[in-house]
C-alpha positions as CSV (number, residue, x, y, z in Angstrom):
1,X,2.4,34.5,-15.5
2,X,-1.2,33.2,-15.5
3,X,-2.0,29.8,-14.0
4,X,-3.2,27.2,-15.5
5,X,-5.4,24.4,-14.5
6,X,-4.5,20.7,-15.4
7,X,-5.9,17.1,-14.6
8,X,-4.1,14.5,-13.8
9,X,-4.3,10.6,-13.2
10,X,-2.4,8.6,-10.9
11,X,-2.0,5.5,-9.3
12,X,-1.4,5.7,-5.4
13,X,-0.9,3.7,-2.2
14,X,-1.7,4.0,0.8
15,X,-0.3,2.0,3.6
16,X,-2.1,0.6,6.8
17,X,0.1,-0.9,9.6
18,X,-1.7,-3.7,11.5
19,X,-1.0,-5.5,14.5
20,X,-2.1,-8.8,13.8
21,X,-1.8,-12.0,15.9
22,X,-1.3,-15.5,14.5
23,X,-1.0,-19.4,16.1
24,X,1.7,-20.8,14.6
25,X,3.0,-24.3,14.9
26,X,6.8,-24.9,15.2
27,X,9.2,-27.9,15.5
28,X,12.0,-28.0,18.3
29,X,11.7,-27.6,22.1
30,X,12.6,-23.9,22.2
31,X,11.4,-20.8,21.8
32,X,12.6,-19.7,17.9
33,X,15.0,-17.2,17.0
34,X,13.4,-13.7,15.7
35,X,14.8,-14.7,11.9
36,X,13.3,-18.0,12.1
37,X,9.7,-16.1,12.9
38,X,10.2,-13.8,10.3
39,X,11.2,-16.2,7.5
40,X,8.4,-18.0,8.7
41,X,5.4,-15.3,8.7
42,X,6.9,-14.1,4.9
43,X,6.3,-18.1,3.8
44,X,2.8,-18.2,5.0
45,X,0.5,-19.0,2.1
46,X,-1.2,-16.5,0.0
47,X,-4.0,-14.8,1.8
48,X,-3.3,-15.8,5.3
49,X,-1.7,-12.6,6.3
50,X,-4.7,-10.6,4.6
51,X,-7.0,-12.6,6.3
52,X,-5.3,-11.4,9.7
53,X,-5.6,-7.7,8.9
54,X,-9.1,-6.5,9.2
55,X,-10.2,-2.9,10.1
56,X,-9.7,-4.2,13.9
57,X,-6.2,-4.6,13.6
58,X,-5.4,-1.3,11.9
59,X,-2.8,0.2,14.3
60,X,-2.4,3.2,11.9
61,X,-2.5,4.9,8.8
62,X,0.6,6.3,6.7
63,X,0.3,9.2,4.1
64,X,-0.7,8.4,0.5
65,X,2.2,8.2,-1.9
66,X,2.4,8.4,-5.7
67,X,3.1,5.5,-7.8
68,X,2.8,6.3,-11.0
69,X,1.4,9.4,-13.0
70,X,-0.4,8.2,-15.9
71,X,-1.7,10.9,-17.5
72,X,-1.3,14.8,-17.1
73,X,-3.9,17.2,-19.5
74,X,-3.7,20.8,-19.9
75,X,-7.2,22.6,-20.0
76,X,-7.4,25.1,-22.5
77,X,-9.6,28.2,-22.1
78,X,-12.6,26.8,-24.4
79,X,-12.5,23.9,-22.2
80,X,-10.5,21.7,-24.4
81,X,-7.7,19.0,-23.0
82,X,-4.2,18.9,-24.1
83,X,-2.4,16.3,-23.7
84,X,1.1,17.2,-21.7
85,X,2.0,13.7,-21.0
């Protein structure tokens, strides 16, 4: 068995953990429950989370990961691509 040589398109992520600080303000005398944070950061408007993670923040890096594949082509030996996908 020969191999054989394909291309392939895909769509991929990869995932950056930041640690990111933000002022909040809060009502109530007391420190809030960790839930009440949480809710609270995942109801911030759109952006203002981006806006906290800049290449500063970036605490690390996880591994790319497939999505999607879009597109997979066979090359034959002239050169040609065949469609597989």
């Amino acid at each position: 068995m020969t191999d054989q040589i394909i291309s392939v398109q895909a769509k991929a992520v990869v995932v950056a953990v930041h640690d990111v600080s933000l002022t909040l303000r809060v009502p109530g005398g007391r420190a809030p429950r960790r839930e009440y944070v949480e809710r609270l950061l995942g109801e911030l408007a759109p952006g203002v989370l981006d806006a906290a993670c800049t290449p500063g923040t970036i605490d690390h890096h996880r591994a790319a990961e497939v999505l999607d594949v879009l597109d997979v082509q066979a090359l034959a030996a002239g050169g040609e691509a065949v469609h597989v996908l």
